[in-house]
N, C-alpha and C positions, 0 to 999 in steps of 0.2 A: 404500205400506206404512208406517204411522206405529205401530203397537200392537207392544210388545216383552211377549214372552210371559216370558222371564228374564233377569234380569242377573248373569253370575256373571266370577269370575276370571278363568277360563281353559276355553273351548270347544274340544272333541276331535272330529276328524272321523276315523273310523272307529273300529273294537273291536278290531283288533289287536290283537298282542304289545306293537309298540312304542304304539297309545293309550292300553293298560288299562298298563302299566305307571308311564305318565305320569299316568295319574287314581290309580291307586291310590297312587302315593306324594307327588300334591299333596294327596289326601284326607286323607291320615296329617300331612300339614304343614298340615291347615286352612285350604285352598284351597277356594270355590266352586264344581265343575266340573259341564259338561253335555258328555257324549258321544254321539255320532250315528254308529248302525250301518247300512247300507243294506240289509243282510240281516234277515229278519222273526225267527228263529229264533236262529241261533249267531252267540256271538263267537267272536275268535281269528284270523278271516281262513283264511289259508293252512292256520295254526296249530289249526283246532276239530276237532273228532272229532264227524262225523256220522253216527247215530246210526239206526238201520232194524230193527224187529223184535227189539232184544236182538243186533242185531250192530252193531258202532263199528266204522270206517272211517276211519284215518289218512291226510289227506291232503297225501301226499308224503315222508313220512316223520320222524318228530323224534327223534331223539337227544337228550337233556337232559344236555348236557355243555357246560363251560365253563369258562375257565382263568382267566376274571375271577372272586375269591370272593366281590364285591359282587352279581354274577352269580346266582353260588348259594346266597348267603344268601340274597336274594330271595326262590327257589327256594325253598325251605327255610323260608322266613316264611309264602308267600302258602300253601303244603299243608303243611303238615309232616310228616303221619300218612300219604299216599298216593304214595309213592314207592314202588318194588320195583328191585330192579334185575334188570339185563338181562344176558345174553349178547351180544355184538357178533357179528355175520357176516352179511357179502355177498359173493356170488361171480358170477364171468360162466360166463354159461350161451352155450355154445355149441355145434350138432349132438351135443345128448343128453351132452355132460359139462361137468361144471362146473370151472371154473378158478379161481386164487385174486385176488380185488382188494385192495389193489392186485397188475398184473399180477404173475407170475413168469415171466422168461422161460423157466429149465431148465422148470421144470414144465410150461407150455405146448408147447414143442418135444416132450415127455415123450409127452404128453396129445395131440397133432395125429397122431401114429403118423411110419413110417420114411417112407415117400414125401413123404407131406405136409410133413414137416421137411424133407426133401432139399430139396423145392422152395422150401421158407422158407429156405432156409440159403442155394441158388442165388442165392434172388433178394437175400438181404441180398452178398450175395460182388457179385455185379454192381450193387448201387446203391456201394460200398465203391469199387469200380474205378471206376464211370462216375458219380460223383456230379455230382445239379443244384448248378452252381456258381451259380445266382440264384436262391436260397431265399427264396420271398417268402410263400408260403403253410403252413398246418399239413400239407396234402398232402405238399409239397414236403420240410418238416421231417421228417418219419416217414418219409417213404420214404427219403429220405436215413439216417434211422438205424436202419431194421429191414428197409428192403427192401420191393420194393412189396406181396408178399404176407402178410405179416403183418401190412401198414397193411391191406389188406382188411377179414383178419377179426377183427383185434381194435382199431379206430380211427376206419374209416370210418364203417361201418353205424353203431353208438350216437351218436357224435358230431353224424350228421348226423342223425338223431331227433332228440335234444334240441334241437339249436339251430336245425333249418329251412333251412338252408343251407349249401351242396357244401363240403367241405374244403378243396378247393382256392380259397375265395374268404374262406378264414376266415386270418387272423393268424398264420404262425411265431410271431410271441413267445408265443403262447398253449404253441402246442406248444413249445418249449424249457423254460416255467418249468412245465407241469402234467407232463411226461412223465421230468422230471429224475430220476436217479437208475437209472435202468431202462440196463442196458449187456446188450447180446446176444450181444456175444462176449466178454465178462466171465464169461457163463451160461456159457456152449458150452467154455472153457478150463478153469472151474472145475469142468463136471461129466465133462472128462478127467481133471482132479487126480483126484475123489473118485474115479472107474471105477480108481485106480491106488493110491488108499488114501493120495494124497498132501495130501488137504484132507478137513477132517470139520468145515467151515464150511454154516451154512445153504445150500442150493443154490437161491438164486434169481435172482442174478444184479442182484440191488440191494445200496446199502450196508443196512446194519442200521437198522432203526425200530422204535420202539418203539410199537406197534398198541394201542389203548383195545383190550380183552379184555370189558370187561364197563360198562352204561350203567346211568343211572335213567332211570325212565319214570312220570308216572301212569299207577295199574294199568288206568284205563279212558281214556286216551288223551292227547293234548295241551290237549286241550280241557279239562278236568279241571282244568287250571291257569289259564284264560285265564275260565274259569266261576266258580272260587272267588275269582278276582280281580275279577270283575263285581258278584260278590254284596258282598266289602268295600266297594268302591266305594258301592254302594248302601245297606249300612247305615252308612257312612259320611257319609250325608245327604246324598250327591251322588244326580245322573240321569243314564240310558244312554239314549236314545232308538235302538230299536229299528226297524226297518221305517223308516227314516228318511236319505234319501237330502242329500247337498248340492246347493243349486241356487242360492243366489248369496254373496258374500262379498263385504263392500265395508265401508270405514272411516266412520265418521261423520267430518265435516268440522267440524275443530275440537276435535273430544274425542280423537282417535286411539285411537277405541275400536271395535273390530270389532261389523258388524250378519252375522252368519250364517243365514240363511235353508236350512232343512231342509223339503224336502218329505216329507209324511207322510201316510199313509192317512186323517187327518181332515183334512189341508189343511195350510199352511205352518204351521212353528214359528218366529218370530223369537226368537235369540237375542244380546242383547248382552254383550260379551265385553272386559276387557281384553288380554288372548293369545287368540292360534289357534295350535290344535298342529293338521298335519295328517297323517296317514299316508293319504290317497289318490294316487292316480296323480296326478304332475305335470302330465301334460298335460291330465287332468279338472281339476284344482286350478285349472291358468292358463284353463281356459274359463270359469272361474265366480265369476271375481276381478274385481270390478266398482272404476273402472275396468279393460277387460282391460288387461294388461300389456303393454309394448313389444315382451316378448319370444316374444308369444302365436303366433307363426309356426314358431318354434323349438321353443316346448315341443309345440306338436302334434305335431311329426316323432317325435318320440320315438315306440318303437314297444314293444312286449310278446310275449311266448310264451305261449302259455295249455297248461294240459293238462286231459284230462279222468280218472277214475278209472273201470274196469269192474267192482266187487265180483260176485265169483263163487263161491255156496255150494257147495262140492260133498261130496256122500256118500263119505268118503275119509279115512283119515288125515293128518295134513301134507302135502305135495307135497316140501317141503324144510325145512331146521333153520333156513335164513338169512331177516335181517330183512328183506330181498330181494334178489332178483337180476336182472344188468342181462344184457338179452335182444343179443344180438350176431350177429343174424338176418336178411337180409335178406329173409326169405320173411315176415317176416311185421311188420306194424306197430308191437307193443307194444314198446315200450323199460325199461322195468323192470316185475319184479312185484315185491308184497308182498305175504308172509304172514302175514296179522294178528296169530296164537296168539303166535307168533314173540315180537313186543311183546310183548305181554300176553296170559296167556291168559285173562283176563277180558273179551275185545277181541270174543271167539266164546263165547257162551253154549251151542252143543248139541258137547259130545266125540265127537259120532262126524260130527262138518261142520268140514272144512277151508276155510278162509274167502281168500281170496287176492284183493288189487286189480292188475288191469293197468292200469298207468299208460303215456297213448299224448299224446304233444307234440304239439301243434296250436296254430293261427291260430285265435282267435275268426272266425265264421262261413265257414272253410271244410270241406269234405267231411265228415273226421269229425266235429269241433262239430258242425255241423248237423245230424247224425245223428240218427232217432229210436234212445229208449233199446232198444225191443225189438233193433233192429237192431244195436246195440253190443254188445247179450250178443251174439249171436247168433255177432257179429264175433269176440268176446274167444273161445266156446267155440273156434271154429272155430281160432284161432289154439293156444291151448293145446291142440289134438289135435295140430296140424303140428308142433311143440314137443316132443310125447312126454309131456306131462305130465298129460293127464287126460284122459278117456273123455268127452267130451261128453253122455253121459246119464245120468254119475252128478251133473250139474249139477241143485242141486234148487232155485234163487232167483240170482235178478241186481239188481242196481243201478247207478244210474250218478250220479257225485256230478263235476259239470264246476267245473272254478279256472279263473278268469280274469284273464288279468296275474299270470302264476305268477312269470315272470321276465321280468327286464327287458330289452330288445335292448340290444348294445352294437356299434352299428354303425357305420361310420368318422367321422358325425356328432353320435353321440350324448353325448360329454364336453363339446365346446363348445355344445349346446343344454341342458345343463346348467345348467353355469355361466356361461351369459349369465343363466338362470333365476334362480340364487343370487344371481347378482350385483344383478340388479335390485331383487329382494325384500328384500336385508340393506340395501338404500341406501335403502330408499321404503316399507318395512315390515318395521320392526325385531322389532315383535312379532309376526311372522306366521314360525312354527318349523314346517321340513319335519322329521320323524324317517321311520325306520323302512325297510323294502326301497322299495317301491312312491316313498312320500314324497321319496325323497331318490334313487330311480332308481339303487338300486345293490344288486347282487345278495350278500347278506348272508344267513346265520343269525339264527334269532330269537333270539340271546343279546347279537350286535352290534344288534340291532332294539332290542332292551330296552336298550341302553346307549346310544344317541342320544338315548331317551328321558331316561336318569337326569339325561344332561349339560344337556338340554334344562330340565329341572325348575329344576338347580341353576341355570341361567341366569335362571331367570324369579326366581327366589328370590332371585338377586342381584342383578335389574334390569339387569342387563348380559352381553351374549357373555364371561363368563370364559371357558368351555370350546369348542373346535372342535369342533363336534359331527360336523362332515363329518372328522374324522378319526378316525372309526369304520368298520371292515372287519376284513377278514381273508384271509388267504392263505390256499391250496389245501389246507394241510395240517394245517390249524388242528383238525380233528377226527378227524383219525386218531390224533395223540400227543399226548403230555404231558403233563401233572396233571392234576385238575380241582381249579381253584378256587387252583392256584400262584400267580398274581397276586397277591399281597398290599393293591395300592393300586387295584386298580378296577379304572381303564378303561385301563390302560396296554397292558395284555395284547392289546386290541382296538384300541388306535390307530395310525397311520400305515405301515397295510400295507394291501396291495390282493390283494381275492379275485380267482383267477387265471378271466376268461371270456374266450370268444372272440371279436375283434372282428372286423368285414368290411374286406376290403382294399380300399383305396382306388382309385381306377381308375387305370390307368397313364397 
C-alpha cells in the first residue's frame, strides 16, 4: 500500500459521542480531521436514534443531564433551538404493580401485600440472626441485609439480565457502594412512628436525596445532537467517512505519523494522520495495530454485553407515564421497557399508537442475537401479555434495532488487561488517544464520553498529556441528583471517581 488518499491532523475512528465531540471541537480550533464510521447510516453509536416509518427509537435510553457546565454549554452550542424538557420517571414493575426506583422499602413491603411482607420480614429476621459471616459475593451482601426473599424479587432477576451472570459470582463491593442508603428496618420502625402519628418524615426508609424531577432531551431523540454535530463537522471542511470500517493502524517509520487504513464499499481509504483518536473496542483496536502490540493476548480477553431493542407499535394509549421501567420478572426475558412518547412525544408520530422498546441483555451470537426479527416481536408480544401490559393484537408494527458492545465486562481480569493496554500505548505511542466508553473499556455516560474527548483535544492542542484523560467517570449516583451544569471548571465534576459495575469473583 504506498498511495495515501489524505493527510490531515488528527483521524477519528468511530462517530460516537466521544469522536463527533472531538472532531467537532478540533474543527472549531482548525484542525484537519477525517472520521470513520463503520455503520452506513447513523452516527452517535449507542447514542443515534434510529429512525423507521416516522417512528425514533432511543437506544438505551439518554438523559441529557450533566453537572459539568462545559458539558452543557456544549449542549447548548452544538443545538440550541431543540431541546424540550422532560419529566423524570422510572419505576420497577413487578407482578402487575409498579414500585418506586430508586427502591422504597415501606412502600414495597406496602405494595407486596400482608403474607408476602410476613414472609419478607421472616426472612430479613433470620438472615439478621443467622448472618453469612464470609460475605464474598452481591448474593451474599443482600441477603445479608434484606433477607433472602427480597433479594429474590427485587435484586436478583434484573441484576442477572443485565450483566449475564449469577449473583452469587458477581463482587459484594458492588453491592455495598450501588445498594447504600436503603435500611429495611429503618422502613419498618419508621412506618410504626407514622401508624402512631409519631414521624411525618417521607416514608421510605432511605436518607433524603434530592431526585432530577425534570430532564432535556432533543425533541426527536439523541441522535439529534450527534447529527447536527456531524453536519458542523462537515461544513467545517472536515470528512466523516461513513460505511467505513477500520482494518489496519500502523506508524510510518520515521515520521511517527499514523497510516490508518479504512475499509470501504469502494475499497481501502488510506489515511495519514498525525493523532489517532479512537473510540472503538480495545480489543478490535489491539487487533488492527500493526505492529500488533505486546499486549494483544490481554486486550482480546476483554469481553462485552450487547443488547438488543424490540420496538412495539401498539393501538393503545401509553402503557405507562415513565421513561421506562425495569422488568423484575423471572417469567419472562425483557429487562427494561421504554416508552418512546415518554421522551419525546415527537419520538411517535400517530396519537392513537403507543410505541414502547423492550430492551433484552445478551451475548453477541447467542440464542437471542441470533434470533430472526420476526421471532423477536413475536417474543417481545408474547412477553408483554405475561406482563399484563398489552393484548397482543392490538400490536399493529415491530422492529428490532440490536447494539453491540453496549457495555463493557468487568470481570476479575479486566483492570489489569487494561492497563497493561494503556501502559503500553502511552510509552510506544504517545499520539495514539483512546476516549470514550467502548475506547477506554469503561462503563461511562455520554457526558463523561464527551469529556475524555474535550481533555483529549486539549492534549493534542498542547502537544502533551497535560490532562488525565483516564480520570474520567462517575459514580452510581451521578444522575439521579444534583444541578445541572454546577461544575463551574469542567471536568472536575467528572474526575476521579468510579462508576459503580459488577465485577466477577475471583476463584477461591
Amino acid at each position: 500500500m504506498s498511495r495515501v488518499d489524505q493527510s490531515v491532523d488528527v483521524a477519528i475512528i468511530g462517530a460516537g459521542p466521544a469522536g463527533l465531540t472531538a472532531a467537532y471541537l478540533l474543527t472549531k480550533k482548525g484542525f484537519s480531521v477525517t472520521v470513520i464510521e463503520k455503520d452506513p447510516v447513523y452516527v452517535g453509536g449507542i447514542s443515534r436514534t434510529v429512525e423507521l416509518d416516522g417512528y425514533r427509537f432511543d437506544i438505551g435510553g439518554h438523559r441529557f443531564f450533566s453537572k459539568s457546565k462545559e458539558v452543557v454549554d456544549l449542549w447548548n452550542e452544538i443545538l440550541p433551538d431543540d431541546f424540550i424538557q422532560r419529566p423524570r420517571m422510572s419505576r420497577i414493575y413487578y407482578e402487575g404493580k409498579f414500585y418506586s426506583y430508586p427502591l422504597r422499602a415501606f412502600e414495597a413491603l406496602w405494595n407486596l401485600g400482608i403474607w408476602r411482607s410476613t414472609l419478607c420480614m421472616a426472612s430479613f429476621a433470620k438472615a439478621k440472626m443467622f448472618p453469612n459471616r464470609n460475605v464474598r459475593s452481591f448474593q451474599d451482601w443482600t441477603v445479608n441485609a434484606f433477607g433472602h426473599k427480597l433479594f429474590s424479587i427485587f435484586f436478583k432477576t434484573y441484576t442477572e439480565k443485565v450483566w449475564g451472570m449469577p449473583c452469587d459470582e458477581m463482587s459484594a463491593d458492588w453491592a455495598a457502594q450501588r445498594i447504600k442508603g436503603l435500611s429495611l428496618w429503618g422502613a419498618v420502625v419508621d412506618g410504626l412512628k407514622r401508624s402512631l402519628g409519631l414521624n411525618k418524615k417521607p416514608n421510605d426508609g432511605m436518607a433524603t436525596k434530592t431526585l432530577l424531577e425534570t430532564f432535556r432531551y432533543p425533541r426527536l431523540g439523541p441522535g439529534m445532537m450527534w447529527e447536527a454535530a456531524r453536519d458542523r463537522v462537515i461544513e467545517g471542511g472536515n470528512q466523516i467517512l461513513m460505511a467505513h470500517s477500520l482494518k489496519q493502524l500502523a506508524q510510518d517509520q520515521g515520521t511517527e505519523r499514523w497510516r490508518v487504513v479504512a475499509d470501504g464499499p469502494n475499497g481501502d481509504v488510506i489515511i495519514n494522520a498525525a493523532h489517532v483518536i479512537s473510540s472503538a473496542p480495545m480489543r478490535e483496536l489491539a487487533a488492527r495495530i500493526h505492529p500488533l502490540p505486546e499486549t494483544l493476548p490481554e486486550a482480546m480477553e476483554l469481553k462485552y454485553r450487547d443488547f438488543l431493542t424490540v420496538a412495539l407499535m401498539i393501538k393503545s394509549e401509553d402503557l405507562f407515564p415513565d421513561n421506562w421501567i425495569y422488568i423484575h420478572d423471572s417469567k419472562v426475558q425483557v429487562g427494561r421497557i421504554q416508552n418512546f412518547r415518554s421522551w419525546s412525544p415527537e419520538m411517535v408520530p400517530d396519537e392513537s399508537v403507543a410505541c414502547v422498546g423492550l430492551e433484552y441483555f445478551c451475548f453477541e451470537g447467542d440464542g437471542l442475537w441470533a434470533s430472526a426479527d420476526a421471532d423477536l416481536i413475536d417474543l417481545a408480544k408474547k412477553e408483554m401479555a405475561i406482563l399484563g401490559l398489552c393484548n397482543p393484537d392490538d400490536v399493529v408494527g415491530g422492529a428490532v434495532v440490536r447494539q453491540e458492545k453496549a457495555y463493557p465486562v468487568y470481570d476479575d481480569a479486566y483492570a489489569d488487561h487494561v492497563l497493561a493496554m494503556r501502559t503500553e500505548l502511552e510509552a510506544v505511542a504517545p499520539t495514539l488517544h483512546l476516549v470514550g466508553r467502548n475506547g477506554m473499556h469503561r462503563y461511562n455516560n455520554q457526558d463523561h464520553a464527551m469529556m475524555t474527548a474535550m481533555l483529549t483535544v486539549r492534549n493534542i492542542e498542547a502537544g502533551t498529556r497535560v490532562y488525565d484523560v483516564w480520570g474520567v467517570n462517575e459514580d452510581a449516583e451521578y444522575h439521579e441528583s444534583g444541578e445541572e451544569g454546577q461544575d463551574v471548571e469542567g471536568q472536575r465534576a467528572a474526575l476521579a471517581s468510579e462508576r459503580l459495575v459488577p465485577s466477577r469473583l475471583k476463584a477461591a
